[in-house]
Biopython code that builds the backbone (N, CA, C, O; Angstrom):
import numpy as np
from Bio.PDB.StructureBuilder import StructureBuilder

atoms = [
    (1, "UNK", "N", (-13.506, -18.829, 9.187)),
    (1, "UNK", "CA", (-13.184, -17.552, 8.581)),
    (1, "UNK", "C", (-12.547, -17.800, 7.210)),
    (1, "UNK", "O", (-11.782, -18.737, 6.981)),
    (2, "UNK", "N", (-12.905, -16.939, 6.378)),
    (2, "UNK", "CA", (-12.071, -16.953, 4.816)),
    (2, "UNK", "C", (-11.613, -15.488, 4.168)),
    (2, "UNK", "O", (-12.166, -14.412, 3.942)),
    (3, "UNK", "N", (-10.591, -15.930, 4.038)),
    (3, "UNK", "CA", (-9.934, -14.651, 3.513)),
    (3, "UNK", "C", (-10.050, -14.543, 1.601)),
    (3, "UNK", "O", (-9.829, -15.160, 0.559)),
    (4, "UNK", "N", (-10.738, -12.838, 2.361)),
    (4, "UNK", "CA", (-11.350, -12.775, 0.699)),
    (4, "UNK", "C", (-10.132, -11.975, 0.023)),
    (4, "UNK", "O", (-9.215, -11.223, 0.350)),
    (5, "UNK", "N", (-10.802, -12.737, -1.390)),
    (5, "UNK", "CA", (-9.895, -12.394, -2.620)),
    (5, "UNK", "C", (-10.317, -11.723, -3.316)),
    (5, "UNK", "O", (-9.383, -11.143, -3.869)),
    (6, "UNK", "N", (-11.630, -11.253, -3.839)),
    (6, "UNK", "CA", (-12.422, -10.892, -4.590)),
    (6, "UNK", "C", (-13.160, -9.745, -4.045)),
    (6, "UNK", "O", (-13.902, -9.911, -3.077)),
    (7, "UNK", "N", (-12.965, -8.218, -4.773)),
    (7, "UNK", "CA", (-13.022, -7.300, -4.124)),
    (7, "UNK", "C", (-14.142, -5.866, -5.282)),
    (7, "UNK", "O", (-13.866, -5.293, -6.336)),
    (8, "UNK", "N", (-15.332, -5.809, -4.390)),
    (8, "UNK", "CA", (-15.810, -4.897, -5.220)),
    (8, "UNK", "C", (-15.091, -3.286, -5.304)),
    (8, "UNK", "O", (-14.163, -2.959, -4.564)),
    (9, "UNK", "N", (-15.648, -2.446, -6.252)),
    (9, "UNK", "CA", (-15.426, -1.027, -6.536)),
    (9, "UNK", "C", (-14.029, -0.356, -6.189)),
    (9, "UNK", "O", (-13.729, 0.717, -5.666)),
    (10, "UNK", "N", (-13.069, -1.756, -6.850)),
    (10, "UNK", "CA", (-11.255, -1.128, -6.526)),
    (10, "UNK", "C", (-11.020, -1.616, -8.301)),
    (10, "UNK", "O", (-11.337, -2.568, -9.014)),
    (11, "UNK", "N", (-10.239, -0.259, -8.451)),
    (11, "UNK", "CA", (-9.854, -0.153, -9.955)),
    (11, "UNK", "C", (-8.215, -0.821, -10.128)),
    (11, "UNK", "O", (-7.200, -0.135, -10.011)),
    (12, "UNK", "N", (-8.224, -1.884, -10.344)),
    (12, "UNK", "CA", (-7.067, -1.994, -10.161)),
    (12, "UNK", "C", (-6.240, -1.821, -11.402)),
    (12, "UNK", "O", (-5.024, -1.993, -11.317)),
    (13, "UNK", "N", (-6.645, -1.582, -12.243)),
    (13, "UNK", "CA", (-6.258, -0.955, -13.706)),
    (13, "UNK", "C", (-5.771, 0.194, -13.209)),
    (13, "UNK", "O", (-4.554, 0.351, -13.103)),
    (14, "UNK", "N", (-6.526, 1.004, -12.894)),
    (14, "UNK", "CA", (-5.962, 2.801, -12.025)),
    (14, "UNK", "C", (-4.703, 2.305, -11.423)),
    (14, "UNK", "O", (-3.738, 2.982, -11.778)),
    (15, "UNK", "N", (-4.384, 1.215, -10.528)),
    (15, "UNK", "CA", (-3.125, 1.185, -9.241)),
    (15, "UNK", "C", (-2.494, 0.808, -10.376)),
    (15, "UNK", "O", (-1.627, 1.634, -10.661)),
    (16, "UNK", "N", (-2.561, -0.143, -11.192)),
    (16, "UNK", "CA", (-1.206, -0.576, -12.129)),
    (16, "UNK", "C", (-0.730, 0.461, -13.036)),
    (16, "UNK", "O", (0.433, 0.206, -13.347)),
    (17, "UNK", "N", (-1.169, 1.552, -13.598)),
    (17, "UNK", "CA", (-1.077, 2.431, -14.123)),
    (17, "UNK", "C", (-0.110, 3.318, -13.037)),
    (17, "UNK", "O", (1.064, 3.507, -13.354)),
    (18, "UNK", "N", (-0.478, 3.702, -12.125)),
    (18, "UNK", "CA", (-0.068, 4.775, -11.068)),
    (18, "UNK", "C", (0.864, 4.110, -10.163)),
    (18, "UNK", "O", (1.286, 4.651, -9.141)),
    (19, "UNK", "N", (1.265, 2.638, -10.638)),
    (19, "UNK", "CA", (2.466, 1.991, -10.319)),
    (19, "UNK", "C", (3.441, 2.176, -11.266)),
    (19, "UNK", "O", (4.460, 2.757, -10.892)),
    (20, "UNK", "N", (3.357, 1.789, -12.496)),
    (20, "UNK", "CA", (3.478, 1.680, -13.947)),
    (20, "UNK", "C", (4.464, 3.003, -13.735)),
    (20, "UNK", "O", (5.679, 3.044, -13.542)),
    (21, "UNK", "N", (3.507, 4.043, -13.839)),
    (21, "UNK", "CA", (4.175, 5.595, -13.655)),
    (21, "UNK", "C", (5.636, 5.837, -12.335)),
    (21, "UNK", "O", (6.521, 6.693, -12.357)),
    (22, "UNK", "N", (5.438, 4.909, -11.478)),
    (22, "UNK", "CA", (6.342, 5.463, -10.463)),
    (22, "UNK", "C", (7.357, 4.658, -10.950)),
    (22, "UNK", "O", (8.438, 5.238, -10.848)),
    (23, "UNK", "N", (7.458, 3.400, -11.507)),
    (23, "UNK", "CA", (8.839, 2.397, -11.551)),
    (23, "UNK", "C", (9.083, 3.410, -12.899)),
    (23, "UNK", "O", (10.296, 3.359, -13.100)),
    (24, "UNK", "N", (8.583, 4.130, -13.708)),
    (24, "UNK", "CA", (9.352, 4.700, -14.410)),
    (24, "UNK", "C", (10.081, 5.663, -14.230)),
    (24, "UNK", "O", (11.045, 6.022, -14.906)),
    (25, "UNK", "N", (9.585, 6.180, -13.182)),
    (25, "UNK", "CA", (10.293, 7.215, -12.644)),
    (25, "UNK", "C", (11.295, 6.929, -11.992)),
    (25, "UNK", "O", (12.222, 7.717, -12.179)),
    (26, "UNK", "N", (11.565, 5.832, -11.049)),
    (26, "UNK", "CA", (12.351, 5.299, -10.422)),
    (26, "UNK", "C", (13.347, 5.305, -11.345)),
    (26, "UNK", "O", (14.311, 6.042, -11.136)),
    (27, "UNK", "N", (13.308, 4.594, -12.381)),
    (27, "UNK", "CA", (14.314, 4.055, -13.638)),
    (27, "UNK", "C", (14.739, 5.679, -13.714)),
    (27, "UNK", "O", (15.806, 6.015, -13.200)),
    (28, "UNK", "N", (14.064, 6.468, -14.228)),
    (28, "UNK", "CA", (14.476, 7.465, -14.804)),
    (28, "UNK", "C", (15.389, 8.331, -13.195)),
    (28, "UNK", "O", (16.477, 8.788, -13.546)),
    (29, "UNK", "N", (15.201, 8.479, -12.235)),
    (29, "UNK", "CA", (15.797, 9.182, -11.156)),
    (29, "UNK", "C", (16.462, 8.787, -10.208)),
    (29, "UNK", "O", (17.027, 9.587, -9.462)),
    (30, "UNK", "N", (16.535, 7.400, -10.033)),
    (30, "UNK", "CA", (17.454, 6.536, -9.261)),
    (30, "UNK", "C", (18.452, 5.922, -9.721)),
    (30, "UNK", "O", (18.320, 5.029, -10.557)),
    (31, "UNK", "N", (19.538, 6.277, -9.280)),
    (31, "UNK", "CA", (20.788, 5.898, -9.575)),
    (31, "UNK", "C", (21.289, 4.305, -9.645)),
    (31, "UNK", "O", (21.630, 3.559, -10.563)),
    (32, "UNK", "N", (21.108, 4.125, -7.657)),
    (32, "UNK", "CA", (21.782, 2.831, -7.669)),
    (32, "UNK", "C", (20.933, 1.999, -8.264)),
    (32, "UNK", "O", (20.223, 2.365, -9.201)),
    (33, "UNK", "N", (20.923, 0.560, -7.683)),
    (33, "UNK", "CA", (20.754, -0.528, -8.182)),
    (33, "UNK", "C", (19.271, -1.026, -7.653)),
    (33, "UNK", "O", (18.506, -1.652, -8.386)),
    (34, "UNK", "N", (18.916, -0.618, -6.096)),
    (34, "UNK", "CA", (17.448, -0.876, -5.985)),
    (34, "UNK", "C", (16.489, -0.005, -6.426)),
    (34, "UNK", "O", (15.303, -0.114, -6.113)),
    (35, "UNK", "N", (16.976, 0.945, -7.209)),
    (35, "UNK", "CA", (15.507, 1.304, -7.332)),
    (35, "UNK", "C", (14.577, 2.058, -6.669)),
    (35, "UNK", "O", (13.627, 2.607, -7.227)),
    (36, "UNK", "N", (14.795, 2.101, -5.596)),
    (36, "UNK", "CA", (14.301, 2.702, -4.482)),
    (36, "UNK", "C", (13.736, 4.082, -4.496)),
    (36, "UNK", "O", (14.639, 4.833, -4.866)),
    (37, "UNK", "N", (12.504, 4.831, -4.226)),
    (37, "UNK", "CA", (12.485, 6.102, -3.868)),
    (37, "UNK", "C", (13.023, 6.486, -2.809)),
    (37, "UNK", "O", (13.092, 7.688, -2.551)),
    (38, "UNK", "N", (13.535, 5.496, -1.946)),
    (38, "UNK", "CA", (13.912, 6.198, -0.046)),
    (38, "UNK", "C", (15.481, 6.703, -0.656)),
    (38, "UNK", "O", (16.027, 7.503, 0.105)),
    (39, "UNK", "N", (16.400, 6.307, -2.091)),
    (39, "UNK", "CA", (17.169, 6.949, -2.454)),
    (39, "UNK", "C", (17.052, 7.685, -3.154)),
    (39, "UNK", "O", (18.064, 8.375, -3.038)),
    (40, "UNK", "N", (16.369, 8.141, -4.010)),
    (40, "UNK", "CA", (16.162, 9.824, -4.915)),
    (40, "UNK", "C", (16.078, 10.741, -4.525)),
    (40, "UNK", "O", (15.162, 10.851, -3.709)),
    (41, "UNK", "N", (16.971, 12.081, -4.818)),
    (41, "UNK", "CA", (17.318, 12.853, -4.226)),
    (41, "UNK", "C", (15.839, 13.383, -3.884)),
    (41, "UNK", "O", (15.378, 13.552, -2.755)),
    (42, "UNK", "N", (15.255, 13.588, -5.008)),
    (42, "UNK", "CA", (13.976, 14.051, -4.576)),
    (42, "UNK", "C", (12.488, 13.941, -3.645)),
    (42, "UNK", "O", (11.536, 14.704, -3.484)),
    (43, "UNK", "N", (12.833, 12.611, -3.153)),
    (43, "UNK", "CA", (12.270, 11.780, -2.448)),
    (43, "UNK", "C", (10.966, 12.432, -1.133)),
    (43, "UNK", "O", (9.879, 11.967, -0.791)),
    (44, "UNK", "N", (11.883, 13.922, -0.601)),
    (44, "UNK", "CA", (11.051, 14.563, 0.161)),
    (44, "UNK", "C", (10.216, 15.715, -0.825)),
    (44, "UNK", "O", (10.042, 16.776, -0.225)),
    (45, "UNK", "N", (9.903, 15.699, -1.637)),
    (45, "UNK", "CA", (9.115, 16.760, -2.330)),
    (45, "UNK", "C", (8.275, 15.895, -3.758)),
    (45, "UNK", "O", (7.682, 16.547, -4.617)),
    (46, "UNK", "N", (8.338, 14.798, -3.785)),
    (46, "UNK", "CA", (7.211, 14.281, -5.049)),
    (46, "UNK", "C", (6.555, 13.910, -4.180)),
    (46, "UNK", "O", (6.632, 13.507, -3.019)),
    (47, "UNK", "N", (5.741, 14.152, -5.090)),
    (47, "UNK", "CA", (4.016, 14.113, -5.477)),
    (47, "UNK", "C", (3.774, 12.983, -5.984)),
    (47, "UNK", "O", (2.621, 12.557, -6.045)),
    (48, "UNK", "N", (4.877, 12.267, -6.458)),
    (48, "UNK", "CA", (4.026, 10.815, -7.348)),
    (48, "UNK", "C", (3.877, 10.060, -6.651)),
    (48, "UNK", "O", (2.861, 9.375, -6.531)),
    (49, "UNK", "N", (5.561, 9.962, -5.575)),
    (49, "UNK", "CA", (5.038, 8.931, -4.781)),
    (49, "UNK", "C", (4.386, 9.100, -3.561)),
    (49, "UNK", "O", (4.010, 8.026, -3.090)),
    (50, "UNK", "N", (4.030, 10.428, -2.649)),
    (50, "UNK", "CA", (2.875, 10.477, -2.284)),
    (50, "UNK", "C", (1.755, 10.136, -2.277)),
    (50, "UNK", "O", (1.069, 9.571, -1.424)),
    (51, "UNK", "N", (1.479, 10.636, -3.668)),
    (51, "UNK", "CA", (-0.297, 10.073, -4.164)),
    (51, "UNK", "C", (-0.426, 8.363, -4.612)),
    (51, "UNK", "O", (-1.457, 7.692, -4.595)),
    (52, "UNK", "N", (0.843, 7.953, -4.974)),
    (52, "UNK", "CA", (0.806, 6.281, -4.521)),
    (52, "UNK", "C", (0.823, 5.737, -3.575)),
    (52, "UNK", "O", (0.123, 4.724, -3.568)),
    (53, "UNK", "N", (1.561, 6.053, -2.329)),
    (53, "UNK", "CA", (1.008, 5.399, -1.237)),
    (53, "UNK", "C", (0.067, 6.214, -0.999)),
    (53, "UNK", "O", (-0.594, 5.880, -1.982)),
    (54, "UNK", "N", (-0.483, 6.911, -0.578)),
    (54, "UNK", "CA", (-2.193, 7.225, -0.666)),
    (54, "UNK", "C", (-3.172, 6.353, -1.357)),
    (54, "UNK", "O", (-4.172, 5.939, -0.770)),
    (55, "UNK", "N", (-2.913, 6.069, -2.570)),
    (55, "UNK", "CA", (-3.940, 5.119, -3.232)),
    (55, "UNK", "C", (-3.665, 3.709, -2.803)),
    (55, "UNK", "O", (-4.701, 3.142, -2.456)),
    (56, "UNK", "N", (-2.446, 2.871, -2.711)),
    (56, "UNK", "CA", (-1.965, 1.616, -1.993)),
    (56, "UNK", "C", (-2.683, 1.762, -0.785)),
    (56, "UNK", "O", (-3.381, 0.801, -0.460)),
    (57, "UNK", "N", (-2.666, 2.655, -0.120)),
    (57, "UNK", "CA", (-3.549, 2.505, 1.584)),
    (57, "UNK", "C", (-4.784, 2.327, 1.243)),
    (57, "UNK", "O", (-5.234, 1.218, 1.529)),
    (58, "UNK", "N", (-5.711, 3.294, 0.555)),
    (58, "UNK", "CA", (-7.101, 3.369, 0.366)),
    (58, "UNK", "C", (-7.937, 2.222, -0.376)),
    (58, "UNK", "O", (-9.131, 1.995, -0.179)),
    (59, "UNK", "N", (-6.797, 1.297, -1.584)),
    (59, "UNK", "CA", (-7.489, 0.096, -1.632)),
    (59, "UNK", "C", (-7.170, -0.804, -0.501)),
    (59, "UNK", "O", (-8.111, -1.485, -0.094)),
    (60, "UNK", "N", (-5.992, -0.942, 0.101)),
    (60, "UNK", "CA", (-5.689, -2.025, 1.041)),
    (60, "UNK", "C", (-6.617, -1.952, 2.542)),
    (60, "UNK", "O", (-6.772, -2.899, 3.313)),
    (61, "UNK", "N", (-7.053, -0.851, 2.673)),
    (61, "UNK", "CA", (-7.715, -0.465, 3.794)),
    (61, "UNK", "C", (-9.442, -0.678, 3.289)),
    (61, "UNK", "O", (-10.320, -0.792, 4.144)),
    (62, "UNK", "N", (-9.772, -0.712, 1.705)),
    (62, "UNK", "CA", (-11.232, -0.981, 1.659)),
    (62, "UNK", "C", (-11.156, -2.746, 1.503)),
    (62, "UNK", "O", (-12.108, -3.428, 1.883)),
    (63, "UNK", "N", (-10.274, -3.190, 1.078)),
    (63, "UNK", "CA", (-10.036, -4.423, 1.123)),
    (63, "UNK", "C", (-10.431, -5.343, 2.525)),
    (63, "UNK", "O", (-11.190, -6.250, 2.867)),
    (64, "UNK", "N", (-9.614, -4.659, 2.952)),
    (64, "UNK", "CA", (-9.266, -4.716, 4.558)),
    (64, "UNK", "C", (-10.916, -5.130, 4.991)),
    (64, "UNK", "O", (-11.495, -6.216, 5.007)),
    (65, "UNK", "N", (-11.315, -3.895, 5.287)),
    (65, "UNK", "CA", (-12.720, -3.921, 5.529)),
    (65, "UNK", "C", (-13.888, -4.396, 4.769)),
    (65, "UNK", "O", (-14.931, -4.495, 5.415)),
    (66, "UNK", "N", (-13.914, -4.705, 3.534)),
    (66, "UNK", "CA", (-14.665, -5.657, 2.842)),
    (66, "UNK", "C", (-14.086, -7.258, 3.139)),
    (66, "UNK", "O", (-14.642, -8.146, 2.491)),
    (67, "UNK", "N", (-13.448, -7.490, 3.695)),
    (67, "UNK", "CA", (-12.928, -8.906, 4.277)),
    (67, "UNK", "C", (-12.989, -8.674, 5.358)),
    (67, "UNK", "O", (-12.383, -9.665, 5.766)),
    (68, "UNK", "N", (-13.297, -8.021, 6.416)),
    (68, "UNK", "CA", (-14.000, -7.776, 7.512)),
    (68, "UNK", "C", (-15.416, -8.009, 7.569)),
    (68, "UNK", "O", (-15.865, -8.878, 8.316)),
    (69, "UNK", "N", (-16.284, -7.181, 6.715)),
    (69, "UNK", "CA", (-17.562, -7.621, 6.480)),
    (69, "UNK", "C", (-18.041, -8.713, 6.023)),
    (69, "UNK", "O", (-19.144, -9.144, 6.359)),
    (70, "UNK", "N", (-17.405, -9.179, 5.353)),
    (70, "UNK", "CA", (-17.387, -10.634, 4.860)),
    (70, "UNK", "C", (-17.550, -12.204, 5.765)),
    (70, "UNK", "O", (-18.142, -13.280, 5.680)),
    (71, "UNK", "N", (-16.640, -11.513, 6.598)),
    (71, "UNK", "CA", (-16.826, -12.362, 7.424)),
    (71, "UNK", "C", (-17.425, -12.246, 9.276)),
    (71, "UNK", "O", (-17.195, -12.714, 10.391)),
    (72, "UNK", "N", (-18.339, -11.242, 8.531)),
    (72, "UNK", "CA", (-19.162, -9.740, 10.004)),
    (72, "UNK", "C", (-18.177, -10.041, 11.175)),
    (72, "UNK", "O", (-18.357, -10.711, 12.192)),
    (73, "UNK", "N", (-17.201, -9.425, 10.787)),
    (73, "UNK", "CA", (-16.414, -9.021, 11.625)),
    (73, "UNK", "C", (-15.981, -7.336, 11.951)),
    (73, "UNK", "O", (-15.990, -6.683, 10.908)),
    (74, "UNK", "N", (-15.646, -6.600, 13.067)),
    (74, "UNK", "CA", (-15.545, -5.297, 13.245)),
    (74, "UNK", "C", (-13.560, -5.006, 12.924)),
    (74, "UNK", "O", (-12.954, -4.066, 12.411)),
    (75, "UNK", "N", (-12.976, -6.669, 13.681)),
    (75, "UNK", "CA", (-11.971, -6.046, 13.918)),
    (75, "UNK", "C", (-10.858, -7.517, 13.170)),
    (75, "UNK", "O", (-11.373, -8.631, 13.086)),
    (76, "UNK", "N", (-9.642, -7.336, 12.782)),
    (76, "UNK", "CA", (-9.580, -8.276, 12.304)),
    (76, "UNK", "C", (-8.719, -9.257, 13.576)),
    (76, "UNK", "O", (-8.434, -10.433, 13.346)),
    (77, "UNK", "N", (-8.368, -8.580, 14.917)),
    (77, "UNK", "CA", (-8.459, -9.094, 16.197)),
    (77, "UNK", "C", (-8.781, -10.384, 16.347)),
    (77, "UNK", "O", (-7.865, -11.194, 16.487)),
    (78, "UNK", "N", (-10.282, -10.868, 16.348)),
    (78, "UNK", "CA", (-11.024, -11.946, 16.578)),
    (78, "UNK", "C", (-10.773, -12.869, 15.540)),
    (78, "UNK", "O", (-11.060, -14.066, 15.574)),
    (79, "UNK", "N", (-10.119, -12.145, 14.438)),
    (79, "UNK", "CA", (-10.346, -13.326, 13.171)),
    (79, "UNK", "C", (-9.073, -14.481, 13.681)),
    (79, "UNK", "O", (-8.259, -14.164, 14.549)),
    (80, "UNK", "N", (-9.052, -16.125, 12.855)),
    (80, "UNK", "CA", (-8.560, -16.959, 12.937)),
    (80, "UNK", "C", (-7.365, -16.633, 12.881)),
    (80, "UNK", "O", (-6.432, -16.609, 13.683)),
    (81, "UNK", "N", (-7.575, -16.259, 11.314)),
    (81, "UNK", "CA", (-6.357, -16.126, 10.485)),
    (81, "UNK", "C", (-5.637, -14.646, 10.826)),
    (81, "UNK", "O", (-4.889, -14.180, 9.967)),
    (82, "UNK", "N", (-5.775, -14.184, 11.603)),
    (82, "UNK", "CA", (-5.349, -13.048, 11.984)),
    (82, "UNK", "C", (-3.440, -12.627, 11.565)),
    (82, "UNK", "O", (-2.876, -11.635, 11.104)),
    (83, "UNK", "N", (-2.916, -14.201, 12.106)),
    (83, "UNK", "CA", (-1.419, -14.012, 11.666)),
    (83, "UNK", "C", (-1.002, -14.294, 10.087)),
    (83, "UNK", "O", (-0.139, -13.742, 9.404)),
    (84, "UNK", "N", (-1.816, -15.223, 9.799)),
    (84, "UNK", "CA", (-1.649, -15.430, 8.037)),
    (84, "UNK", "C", (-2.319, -14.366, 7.169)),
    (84, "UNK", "O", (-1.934, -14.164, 6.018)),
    (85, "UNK", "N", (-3.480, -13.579, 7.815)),
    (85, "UNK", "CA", (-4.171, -13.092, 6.384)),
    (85, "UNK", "C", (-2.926, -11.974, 5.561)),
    (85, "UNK", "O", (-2.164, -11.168, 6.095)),
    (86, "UNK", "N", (-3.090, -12.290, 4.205)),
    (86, "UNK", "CA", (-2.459, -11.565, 3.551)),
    (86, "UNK", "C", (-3.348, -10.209, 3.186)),
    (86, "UNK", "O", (-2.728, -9.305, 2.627)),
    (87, "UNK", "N", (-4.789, -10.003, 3.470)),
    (87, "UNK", "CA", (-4.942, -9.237, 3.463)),
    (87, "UNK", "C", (-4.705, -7.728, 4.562)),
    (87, "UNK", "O", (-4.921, -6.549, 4.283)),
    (88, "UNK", "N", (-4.248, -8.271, 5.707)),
    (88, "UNK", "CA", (-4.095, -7.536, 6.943)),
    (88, "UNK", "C", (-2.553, -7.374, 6.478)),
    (88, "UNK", "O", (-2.277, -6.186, 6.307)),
    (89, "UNK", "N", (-1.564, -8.186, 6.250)),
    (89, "UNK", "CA", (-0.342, -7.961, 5.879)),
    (89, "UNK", "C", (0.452, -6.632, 5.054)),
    (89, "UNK", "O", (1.471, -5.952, 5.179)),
    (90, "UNK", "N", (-1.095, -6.793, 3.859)),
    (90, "UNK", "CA", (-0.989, -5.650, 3.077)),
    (90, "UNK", "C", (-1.334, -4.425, 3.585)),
    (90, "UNK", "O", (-0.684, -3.418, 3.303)),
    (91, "UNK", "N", (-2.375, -4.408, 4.370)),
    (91, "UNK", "CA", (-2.643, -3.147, 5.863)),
    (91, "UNK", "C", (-1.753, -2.526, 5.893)),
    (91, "UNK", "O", (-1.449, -1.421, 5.442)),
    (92, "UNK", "N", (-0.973, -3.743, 6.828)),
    (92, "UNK", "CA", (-0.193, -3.107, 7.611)),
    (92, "UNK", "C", (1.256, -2.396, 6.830)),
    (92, "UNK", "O", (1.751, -1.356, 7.264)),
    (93, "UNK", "N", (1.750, -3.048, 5.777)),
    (93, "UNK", "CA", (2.538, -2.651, 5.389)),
    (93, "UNK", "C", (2.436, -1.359, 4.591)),
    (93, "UNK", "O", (3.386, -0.576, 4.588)),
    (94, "UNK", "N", (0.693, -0.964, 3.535)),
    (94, "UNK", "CA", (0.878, 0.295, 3.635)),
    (94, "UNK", "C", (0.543, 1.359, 4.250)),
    (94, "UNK", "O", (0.396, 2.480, 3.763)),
    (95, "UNK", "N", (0.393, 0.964, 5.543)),
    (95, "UNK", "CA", (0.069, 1.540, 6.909)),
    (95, "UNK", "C", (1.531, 2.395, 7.066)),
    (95, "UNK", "O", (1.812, 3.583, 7.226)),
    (96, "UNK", "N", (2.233, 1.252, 6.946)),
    (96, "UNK", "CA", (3.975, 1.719, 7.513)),
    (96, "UNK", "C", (4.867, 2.975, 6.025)),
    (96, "UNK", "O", (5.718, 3.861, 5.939)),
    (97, "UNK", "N", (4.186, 2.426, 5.413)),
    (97, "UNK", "CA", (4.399, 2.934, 3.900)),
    (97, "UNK", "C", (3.807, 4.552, 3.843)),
    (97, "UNK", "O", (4.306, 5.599, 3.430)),
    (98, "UNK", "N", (2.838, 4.299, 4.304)),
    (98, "UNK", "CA", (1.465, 6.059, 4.519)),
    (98, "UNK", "C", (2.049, 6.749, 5.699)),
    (98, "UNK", "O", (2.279, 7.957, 5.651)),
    (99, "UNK", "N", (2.329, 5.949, 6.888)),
    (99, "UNK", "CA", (3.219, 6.925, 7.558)),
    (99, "UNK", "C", (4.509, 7.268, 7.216)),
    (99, "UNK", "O", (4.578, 8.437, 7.594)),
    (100, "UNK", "N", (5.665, 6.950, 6.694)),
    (100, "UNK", "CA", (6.882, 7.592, 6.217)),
    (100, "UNK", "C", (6.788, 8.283, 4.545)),
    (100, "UNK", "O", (7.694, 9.046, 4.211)),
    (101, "UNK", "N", (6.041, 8.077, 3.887)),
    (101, "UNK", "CA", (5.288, 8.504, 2.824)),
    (101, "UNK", "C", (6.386, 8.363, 1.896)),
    (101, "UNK", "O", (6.983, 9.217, 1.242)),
    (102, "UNK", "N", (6.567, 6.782, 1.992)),
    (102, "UNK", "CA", (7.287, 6.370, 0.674)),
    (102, "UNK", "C", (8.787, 6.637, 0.911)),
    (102, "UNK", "O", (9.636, 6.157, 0.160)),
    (103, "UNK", "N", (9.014, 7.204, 1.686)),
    (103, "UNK", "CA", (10.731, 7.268, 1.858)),
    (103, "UNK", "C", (11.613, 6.252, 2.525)),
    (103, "UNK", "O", (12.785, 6.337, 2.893)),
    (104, "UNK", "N", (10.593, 5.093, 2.596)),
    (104, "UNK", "CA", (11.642, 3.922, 3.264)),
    (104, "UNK", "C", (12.080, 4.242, 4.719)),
    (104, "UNK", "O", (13.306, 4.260, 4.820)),
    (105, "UNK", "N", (11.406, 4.502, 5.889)),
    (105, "UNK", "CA", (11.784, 4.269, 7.198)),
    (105, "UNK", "C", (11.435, 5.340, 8.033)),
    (105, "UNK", "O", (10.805, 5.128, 9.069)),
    (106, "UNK", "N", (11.872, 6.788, 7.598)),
    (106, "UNK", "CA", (11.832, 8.354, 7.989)),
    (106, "UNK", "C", (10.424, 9.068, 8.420)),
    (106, "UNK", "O", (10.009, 9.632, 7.408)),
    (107, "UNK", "N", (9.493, 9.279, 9.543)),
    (107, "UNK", "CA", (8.518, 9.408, 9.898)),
    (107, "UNK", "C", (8.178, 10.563, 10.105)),
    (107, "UNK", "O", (8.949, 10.997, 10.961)),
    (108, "UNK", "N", (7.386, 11.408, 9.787)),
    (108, "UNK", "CA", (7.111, 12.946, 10.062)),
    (108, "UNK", "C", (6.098, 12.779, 11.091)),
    (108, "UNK", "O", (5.352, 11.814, 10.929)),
    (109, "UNK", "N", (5.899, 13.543, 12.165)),
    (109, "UNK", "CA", (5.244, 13.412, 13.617)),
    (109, "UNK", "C", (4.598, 15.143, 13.822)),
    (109, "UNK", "O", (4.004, 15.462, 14.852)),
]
sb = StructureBuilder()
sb.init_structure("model")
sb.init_model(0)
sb.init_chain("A")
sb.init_seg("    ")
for serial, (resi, resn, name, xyz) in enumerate(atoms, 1):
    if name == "N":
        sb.init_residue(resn, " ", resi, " ")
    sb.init_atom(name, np.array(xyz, "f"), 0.0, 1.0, " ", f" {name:<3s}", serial, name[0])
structure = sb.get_structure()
């Protein structure tokens, strides 16, 4: 099995941009010292960082599955590298990220 690096029809110019945009915002609306959106007051009502983890999931999840196909696989279950891939890592984390929607921990059900 090989974990792919090289990924068709993901703009990653678009994510650095629509990253670009949120650490400025951060700077500009966060007080303390990390930085953090799970501390801005506003945290339950933007839109920016919404639609960033939305886009963080949707490449990490075509990723996901173009390194699935890659290696005709359905699930990444069977794969070797199942505990190392950094591409499943990234999954999962904006898996965890898409469900609390950027607020650092807090889950809407």
């Amino acid at each position: 099995m090989i974990e792919l690096k090289e990924f068709k029809n993901i703009d990653e110019d678009f994510y650095e941009s629509k990253k670009q945009d949120l650490q400025e915002c951060r700077n500009e609306n966060v007080k303390d010292m990390t930085k953090s959106c799970s501390n801005c007051s506003k945290v339950f009502y933007c839109d920016k960082i919404k639609e960033f983890v939305e886009l963080r999931f949707q490449i990490t999840i075509t990723k996901l599955k173009q390194c699935q196909e890659s290696n005709s696989l359905n699930s990444c279950m069977s794969c070797e590298l199942f505990f190392t891939c950094q591409n499943r890592k990234n999954y999962v984390d904006a898996t965890y990220e898409k469900m609390n929607e950027g607020r650092g921990g807090e889950f809407d059900f």
